[in-house]
N, C-alpha and C positions, 0 to 999 in steps of 0.2 A: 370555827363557830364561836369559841370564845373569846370574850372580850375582856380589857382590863377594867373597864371603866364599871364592871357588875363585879357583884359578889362571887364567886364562885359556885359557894352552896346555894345561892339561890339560881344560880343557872342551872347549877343541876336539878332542884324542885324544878323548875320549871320544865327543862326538858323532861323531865320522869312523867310529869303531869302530861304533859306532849302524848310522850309516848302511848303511855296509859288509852289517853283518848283516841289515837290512829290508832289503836288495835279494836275499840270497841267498835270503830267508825268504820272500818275495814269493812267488818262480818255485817255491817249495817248491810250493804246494800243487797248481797246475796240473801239474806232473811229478811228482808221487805218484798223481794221481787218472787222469795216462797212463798211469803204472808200473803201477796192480795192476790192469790187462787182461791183463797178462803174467803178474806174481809175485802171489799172497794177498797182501790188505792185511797182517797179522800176520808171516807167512812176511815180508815185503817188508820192515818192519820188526826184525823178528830180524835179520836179515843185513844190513841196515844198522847195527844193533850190533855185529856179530860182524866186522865189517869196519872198521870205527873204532876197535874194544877190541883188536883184534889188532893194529894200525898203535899206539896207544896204552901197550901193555902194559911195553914198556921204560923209558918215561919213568912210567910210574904204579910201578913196584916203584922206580923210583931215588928217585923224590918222596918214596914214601914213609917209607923207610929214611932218608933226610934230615931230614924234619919231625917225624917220629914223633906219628902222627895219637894224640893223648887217645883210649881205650879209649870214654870216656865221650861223646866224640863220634859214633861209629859209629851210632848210632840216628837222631842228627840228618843225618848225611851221608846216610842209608839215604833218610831220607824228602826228603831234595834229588834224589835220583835217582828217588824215586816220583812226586814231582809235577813233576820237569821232564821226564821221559823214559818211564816208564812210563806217565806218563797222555797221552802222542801216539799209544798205541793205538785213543784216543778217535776222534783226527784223522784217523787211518788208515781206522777202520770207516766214521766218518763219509761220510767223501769219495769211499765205495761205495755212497752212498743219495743224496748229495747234491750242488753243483755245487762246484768249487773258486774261483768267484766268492763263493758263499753264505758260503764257510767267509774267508774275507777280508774283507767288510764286517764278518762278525760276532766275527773277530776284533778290530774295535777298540774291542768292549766291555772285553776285557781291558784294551787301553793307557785307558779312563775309570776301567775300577777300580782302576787300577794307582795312577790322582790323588787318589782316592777315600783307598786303602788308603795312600801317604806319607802324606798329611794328617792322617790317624788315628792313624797310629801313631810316624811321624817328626816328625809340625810342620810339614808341607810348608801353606803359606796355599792357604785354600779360601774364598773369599768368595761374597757372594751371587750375582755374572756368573758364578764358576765352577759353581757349582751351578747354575743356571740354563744353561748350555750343555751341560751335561751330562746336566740332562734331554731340553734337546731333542735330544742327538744317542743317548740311549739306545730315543728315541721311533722314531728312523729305523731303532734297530739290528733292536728289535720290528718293525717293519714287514717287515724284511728275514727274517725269524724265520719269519714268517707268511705271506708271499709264495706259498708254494705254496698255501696255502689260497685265498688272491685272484687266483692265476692258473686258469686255463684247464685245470684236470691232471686226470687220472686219478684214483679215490681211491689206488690203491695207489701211483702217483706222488705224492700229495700227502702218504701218510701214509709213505712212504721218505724224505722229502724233510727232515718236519718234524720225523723220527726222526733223523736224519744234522744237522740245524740244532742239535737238543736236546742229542746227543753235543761239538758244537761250544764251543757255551755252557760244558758242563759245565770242557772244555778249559781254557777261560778263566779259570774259580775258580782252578784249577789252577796255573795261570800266575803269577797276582798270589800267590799264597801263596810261590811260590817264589823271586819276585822278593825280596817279604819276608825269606824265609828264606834268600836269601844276601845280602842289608845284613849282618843278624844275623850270618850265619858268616865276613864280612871285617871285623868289630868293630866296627859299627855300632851304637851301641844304643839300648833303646827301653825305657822303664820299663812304658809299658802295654801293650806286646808281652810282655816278662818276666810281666806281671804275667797278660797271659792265658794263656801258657803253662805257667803254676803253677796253670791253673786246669783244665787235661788233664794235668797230670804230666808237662809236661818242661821242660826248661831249656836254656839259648842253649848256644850254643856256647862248649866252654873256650880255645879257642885261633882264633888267625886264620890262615886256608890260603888257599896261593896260586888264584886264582882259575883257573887251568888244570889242578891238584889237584881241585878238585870238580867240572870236568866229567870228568875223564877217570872218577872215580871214580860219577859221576850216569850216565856209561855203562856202567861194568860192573851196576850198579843193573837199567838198562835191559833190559841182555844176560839178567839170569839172573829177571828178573819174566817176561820177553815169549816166552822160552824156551818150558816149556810147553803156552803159548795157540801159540805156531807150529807145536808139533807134533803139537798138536788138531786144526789147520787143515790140516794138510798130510796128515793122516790121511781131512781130508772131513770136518772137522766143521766149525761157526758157520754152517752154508746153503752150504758147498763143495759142488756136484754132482759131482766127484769127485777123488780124493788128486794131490798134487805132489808132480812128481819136480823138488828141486832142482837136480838134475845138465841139465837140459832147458831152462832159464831162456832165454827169446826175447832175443837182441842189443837190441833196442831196450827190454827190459825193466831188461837189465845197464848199458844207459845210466844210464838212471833211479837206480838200485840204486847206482851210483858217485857222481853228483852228491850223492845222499841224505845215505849215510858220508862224506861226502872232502868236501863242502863246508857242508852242513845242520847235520850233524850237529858237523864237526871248528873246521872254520873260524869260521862261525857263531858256536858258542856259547862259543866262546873266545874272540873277541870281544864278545860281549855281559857273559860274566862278566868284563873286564878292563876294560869302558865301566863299570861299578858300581861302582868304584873312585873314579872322577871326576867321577860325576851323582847325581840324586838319582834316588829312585823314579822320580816325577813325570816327569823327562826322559824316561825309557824312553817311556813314553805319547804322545811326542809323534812318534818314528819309526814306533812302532805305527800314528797313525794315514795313515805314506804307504803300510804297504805293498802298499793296493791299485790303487798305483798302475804296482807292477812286477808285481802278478796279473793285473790285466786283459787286459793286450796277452799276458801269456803262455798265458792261457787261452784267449785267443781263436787263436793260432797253434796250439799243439799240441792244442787240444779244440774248437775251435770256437764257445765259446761268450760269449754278449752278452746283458747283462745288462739285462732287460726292463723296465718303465716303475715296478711297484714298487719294483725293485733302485732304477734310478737317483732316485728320489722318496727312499729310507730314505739312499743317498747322498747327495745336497742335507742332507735334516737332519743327517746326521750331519758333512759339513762345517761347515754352519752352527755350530751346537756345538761343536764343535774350535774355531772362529774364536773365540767367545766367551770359549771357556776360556782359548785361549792368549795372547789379547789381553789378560784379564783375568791371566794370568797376569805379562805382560810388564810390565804397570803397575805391578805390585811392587817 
């Protein structure tokens, strides 16, 4: 994984910073899929914006009267906060149909398309072992996909299941676009990036912001898309049986709800955007693929659950693949 052309000690901050984040992001999804027994998935989400933008808000007006964000940038910063933050409403509804193990393995389609998407667009080396691991660990990801269909379930369990797997997935485009889309707005560039973005009508970013600058600002994003849809939800709409009061929020729900804002949301992804600084795409992909390793034990404490013989089969492949890629990586 490493390279000559970085610094050492700054690959290693970087990775540390990696790390850091796949452990907090790990236990995300097992204490979100506790949380919304308590709070609405959306609701649950609003106020974890509205509690990270409120903590956030003095350092986002000082940034910004400091850096003085390009006019012409706001479009691109808008759709930074739509596909990192807005689209974890996906992950929210999801993880109401389906299991918080499911939504972890098929998370680390993301970290393959993440190797997929440097290599295409930055020059990150893709050779034939990496493609070849990549199939096989996309084969395990499908299995994982489809698992409710080869287990034992209910239709309406199977068909919640492979609706919340599908919301999952979508998550994941999501992800690598935006992974993409902040190289681009820390001055990374890319001509056949440029050159696909000329071909939707828009263009990179004019200036380079600090990497703490656009989360805080991918959270107000967050705050004022997810608004709305919470206060649909909280009326007793999206299949709510009936309205929330949030003045009523269960103790064990407000656990949740803080870990979410204060370390998901804050921590997290302030270090992940200040690890992209000193890695390539490609590296993100490779913490992507531990973090079911701090989901597992947390699902199974706070939820109970263990992952059945197709989970661990789509696991096997998709370790296998990982092995392949990053082996084949390393011999570069």
């Amino acid at each position: 994984m490493f390279r000559k052309n970085k610094l050492p000690n700054n690959l290693l901050k970087g990775y540390l910073f990696l790390l850091i984040a796949t452990i907090i992001w790990g236990a995300a999804g097992p204490i979100i899929k506790y949380t919304i027994d308590y709070i609405p998935p959306l609701t649950f989400l609003f106020l974890r914006f509205l509690i990270a933008c409120v903590i956030l808000l003095p350092y986002t007006i000082y940034e910004i009267q400091k850096v003085k964000v390009n006019p012409k940038d706001y479009f691109n910063l808008f759709l930074l906060g739509i596909f990192s933050q807005t689209s974890l409403s996906l992950i929210f509804l999801g993880l109401k149909y389906t299991t918080a193990i499911d939504n972890a393995v098929i998370g680390i389609l993301g970290s393959l398309m993440a190797v997929v998407a440097g290599h295409y667009f930055f020059k990150d080396k893709l050779d034939k072992k990496i493609r070849f691991g990549l199939i096989v660990a996309s084969i395990g990801t499908i299995l994982v996909v489809l698992e409710p269909i080869l287990s034992d379930s209910s239709n309406i369990e199977i068909k919640n299941r492979i609706f919340g797997n599908s919301l999952f997935l979508i998550f994941n485009l999501f992800w690598v676009v935006f992974i993409i889309w902040s190289k681009m707005s820390m001055g990374e560039r890319s001509k056949l990036l440029k050159k696909s973005l000329s071909f939707v009508h828009l263009k990179p970013m004019r200036k380079t912001y600090p990497p703490a600058l656009i989360t805080a600002l991918s959270m107000f994003v967050g705050l004022f898309t997810v608004a709305p849809l919470a206060v649909f939800e909280m009326m007793g709409g999206f299949g709510n049986i009936q309205s929330f009061n949030i003045m009523e929020i269960d103790p064990r729900g407000f656990t949740g709800l803080l870990y979410m804002a204060l370390f998901s949301s804050l921590v997290a992804y302030l270090l992940h955007q200040k690890a992209l600084e000193y890695v390539n795409v490609s590296d993100t992909s490779f913490f992507g693929y531990l973090a079911p390793i701090f989901t597992f034990p947390t699902a199974y404490f706070l939820l109970g659950e263990i992952p059945n013989s197709y989970v661990i089969t789509g696991c096997v492949l998709i370790a296998t693949g990982v092995y392949i890629t990053e082996k084949a990586n390393n011999s570069h």
